[in-house]
PyMOL commands that place a pseudoatom at each C-alpha (Angstrom):
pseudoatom trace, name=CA, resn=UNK, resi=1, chain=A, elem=C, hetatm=0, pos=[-118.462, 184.921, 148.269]
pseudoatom trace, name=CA, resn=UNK, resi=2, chain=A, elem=C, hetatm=0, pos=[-115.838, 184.306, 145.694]
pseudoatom trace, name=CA, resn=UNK, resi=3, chain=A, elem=C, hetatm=0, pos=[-116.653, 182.216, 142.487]
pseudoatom trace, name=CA, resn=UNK, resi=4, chain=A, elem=C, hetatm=0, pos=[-113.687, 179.670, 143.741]
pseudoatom trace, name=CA, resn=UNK, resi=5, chain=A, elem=C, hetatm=0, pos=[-115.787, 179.499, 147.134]
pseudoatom trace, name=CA, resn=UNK, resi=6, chain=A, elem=C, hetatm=0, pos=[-119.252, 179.401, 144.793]
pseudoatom trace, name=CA, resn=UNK, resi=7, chain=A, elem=C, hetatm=0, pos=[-117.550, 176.113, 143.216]
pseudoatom trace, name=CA, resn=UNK, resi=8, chain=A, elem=C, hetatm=0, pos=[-116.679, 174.355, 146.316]
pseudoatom trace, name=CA, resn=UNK, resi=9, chain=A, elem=C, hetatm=0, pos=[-119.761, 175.159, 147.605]
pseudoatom trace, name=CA, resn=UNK, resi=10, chain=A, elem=C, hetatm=0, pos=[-121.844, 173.553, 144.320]
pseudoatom trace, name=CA, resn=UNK, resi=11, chain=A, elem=C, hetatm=0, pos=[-119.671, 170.204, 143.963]
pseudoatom trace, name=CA, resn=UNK, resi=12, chain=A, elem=C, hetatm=0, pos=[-120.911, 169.750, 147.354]
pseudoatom trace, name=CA, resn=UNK, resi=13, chain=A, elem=C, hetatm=0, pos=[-124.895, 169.992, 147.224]
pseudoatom trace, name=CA, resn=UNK, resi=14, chain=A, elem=C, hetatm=0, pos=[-127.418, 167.442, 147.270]
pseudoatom trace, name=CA, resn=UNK, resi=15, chain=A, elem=C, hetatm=0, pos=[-129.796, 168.421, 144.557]
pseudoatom trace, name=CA, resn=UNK, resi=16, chain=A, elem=C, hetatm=0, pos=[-132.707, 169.750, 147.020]
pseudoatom trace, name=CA, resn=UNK, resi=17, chain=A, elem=C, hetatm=0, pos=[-131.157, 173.197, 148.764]
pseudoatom trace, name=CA, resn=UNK, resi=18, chain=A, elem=C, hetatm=0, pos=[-132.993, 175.392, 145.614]
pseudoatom trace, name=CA, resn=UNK, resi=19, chain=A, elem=C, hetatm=0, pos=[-130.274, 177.546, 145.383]
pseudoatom trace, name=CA, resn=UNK, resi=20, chain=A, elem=C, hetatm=0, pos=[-129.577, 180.005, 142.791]
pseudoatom trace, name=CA, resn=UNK, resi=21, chain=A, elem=C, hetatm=0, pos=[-126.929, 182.618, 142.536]
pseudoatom trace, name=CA, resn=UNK, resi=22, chain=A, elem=C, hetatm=0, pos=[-127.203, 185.995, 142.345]
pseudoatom trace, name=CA, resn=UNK, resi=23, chain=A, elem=C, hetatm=0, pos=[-123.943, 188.851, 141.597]
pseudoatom trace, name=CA, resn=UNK, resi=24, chain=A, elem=C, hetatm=0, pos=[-123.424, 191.509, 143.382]
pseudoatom trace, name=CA, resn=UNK, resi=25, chain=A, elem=C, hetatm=0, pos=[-120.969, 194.202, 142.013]
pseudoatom trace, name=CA, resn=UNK, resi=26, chain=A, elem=C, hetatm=0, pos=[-118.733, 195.878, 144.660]
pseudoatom trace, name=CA, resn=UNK, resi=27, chain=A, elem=C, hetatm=0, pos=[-116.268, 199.108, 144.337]
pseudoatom trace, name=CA, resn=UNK, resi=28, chain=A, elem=C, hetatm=0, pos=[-113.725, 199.351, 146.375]
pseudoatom trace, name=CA, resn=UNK, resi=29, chain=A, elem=C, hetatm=0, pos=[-110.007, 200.941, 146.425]
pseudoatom trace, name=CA, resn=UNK, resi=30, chain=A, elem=C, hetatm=0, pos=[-110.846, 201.754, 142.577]
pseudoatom trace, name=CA, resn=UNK, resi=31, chain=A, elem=C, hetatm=0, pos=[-111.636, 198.363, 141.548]
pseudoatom trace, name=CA, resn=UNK, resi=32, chain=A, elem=C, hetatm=0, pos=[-114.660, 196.512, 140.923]
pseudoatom trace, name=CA, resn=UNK, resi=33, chain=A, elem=C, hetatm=0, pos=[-115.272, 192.968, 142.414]
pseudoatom trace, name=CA, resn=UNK, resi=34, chain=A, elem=C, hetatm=0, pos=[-117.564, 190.502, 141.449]
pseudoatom trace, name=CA, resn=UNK, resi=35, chain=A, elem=C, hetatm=0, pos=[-119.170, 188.284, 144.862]
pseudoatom trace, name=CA, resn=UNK, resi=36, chain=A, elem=C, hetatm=0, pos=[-121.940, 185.824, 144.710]
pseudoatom trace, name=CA, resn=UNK, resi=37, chain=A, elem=C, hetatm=0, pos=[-124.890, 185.475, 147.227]
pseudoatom trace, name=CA, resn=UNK, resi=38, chain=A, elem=C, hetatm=0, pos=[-126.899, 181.912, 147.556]
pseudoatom trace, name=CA, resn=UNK, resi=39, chain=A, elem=C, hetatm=0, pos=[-130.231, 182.124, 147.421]
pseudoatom trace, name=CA, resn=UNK, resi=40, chain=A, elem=C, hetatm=0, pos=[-132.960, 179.571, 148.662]
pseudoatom trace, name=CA, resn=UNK, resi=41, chain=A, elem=C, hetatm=0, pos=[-135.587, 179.694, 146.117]
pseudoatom trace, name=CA, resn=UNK, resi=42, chain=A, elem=C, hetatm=0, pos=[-138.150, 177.346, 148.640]
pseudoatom trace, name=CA, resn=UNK, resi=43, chain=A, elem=C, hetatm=0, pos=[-138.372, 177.214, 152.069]
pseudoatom trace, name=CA, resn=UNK, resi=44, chain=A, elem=C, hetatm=0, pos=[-136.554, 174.283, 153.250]
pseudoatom trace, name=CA, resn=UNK, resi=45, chain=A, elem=C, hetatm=0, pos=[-138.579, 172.569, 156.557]
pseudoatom trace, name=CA, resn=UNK, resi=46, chain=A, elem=C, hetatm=0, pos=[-135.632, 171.801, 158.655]
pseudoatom trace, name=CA, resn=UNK, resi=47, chain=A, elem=C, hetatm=0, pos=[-136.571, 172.643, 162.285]
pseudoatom trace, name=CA, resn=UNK, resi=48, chain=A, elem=C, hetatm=0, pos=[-137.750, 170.512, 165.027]
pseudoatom trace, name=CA, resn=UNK, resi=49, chain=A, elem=C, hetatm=0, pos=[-140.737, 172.536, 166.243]
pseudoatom trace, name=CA, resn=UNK, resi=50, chain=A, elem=C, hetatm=0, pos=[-141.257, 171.003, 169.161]
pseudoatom trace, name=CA, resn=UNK, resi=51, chain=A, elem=C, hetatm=0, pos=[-137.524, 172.093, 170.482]
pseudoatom trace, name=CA, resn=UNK, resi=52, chain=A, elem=C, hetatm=0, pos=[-137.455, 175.252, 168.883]
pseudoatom trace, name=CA, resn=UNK, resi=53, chain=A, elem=C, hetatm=0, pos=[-138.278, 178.460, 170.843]
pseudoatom trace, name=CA, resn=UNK, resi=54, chain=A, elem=C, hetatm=0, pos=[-140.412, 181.042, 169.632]
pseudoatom trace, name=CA, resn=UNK, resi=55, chain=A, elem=C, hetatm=0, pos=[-141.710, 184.367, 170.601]
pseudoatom trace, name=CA, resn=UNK, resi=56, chain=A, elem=C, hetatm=0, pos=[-144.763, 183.463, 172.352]
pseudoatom trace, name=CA, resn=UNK, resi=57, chain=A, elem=C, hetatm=0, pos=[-148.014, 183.771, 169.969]
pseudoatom trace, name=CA, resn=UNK, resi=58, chain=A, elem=C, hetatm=0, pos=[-145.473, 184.047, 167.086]
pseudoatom trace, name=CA, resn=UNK, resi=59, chain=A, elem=C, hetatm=0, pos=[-144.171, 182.584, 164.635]
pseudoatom trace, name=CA, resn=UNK, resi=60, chain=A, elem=C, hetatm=0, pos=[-140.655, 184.446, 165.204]
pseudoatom trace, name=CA, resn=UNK, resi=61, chain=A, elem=C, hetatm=0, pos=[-138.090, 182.357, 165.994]
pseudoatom trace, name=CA, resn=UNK, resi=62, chain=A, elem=C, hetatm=0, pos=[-135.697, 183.135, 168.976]
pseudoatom trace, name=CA, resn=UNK, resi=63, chain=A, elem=C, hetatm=0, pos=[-133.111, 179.610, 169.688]
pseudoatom trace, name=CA, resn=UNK, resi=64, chain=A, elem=C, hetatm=0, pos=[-133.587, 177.234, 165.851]
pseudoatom trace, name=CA, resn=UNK, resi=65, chain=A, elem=C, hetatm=0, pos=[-133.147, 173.609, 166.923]
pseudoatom trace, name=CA, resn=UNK, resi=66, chain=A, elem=C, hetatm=0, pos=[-132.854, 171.978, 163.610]
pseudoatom trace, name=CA, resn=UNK, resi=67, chain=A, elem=C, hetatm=0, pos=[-134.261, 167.963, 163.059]
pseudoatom trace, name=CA, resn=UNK, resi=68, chain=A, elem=C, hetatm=0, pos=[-131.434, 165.440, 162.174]
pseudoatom trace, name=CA, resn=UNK, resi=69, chain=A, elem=C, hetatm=0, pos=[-134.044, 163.525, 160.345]
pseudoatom trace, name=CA, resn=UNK, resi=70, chain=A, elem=C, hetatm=0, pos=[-134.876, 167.025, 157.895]
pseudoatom trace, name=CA, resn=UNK, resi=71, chain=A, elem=C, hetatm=0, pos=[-131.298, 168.335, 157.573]
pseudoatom trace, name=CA, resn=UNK, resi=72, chain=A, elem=C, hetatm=0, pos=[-129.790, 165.102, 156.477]
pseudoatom trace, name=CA, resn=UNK, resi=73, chain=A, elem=C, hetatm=0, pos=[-131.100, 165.799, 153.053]
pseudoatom trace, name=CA, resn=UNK, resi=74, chain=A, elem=C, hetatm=0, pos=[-129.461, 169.314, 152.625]
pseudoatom trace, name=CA, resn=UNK, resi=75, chain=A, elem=C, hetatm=0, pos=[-125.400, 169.897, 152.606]
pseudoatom trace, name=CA, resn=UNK, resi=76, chain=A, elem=C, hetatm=0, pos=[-125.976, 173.621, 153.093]
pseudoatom trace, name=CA, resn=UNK, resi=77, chain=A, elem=C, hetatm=0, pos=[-129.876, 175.443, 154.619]
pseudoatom trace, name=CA, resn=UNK, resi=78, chain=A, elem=C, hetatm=0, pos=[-130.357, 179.071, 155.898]
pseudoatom trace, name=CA, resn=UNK, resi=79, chain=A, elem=C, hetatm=0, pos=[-131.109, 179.736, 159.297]
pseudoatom trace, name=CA, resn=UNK, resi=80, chain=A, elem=C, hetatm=0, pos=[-135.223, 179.676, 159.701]
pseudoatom trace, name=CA, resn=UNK, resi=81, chain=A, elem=C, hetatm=0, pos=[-137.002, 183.470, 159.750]
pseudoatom trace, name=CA, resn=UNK, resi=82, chain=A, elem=C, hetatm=0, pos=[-133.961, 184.654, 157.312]
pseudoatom trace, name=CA, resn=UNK, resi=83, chain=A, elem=C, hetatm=0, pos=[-135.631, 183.331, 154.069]
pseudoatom trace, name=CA, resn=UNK, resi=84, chain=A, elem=C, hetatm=0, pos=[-135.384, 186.445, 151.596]
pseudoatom trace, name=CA, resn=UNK, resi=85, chain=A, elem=C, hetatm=0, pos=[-135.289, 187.483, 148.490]
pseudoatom trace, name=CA, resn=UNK, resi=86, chain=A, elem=C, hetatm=0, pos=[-132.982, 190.175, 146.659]
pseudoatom trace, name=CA, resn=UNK, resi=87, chain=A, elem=C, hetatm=0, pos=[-134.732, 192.476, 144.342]
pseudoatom trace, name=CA, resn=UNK, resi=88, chain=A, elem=C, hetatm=0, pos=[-132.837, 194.369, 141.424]
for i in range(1, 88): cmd.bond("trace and resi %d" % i, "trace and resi %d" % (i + 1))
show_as sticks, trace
zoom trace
């Protein structure tokens, strides 16, 4: 995303999201462009297990159903089974 979008983004979070931001250069037409990725430095528990579907004997998630009660703390969370990290 755009550092204008980055901003927005930041003026709205809580405090406890864990979110850093990491640059990624892109060429294109010529130019280069500077984006920005979030990334969730914890695992944030925000699912309702009990209404979430899994793979059976997994731990791979197939439909999230997020808890009202957990997400209420967090203004922005990435989807469950996507939590990654992006290595130089």
């Amino acid at each position: 995303m755009s550092d204008v979008m980055k901003k927005v983004i930041e003026t709205s979070l809580a405090g406890t999201e864990h979110v850093s931001w990491m640059t990624a250069h892109v060429r294109a037409s010529g130019k280069l462009h500077s984006y920005l990725i979030p990334m969730f430095n914890e695992k944030l528990d925000v699912l309702d297990f009990e209404k979430t579907k899994f793979v059976k004997g997994t731990d791979q998630i197939i439909k999230p159903c997020f808890s009202s009660d957990k997400i209420k703390n967090y203004r922005m969370f990435p989807k469950p089974g996507m939590f990654w990290r992006i290595t130089p």
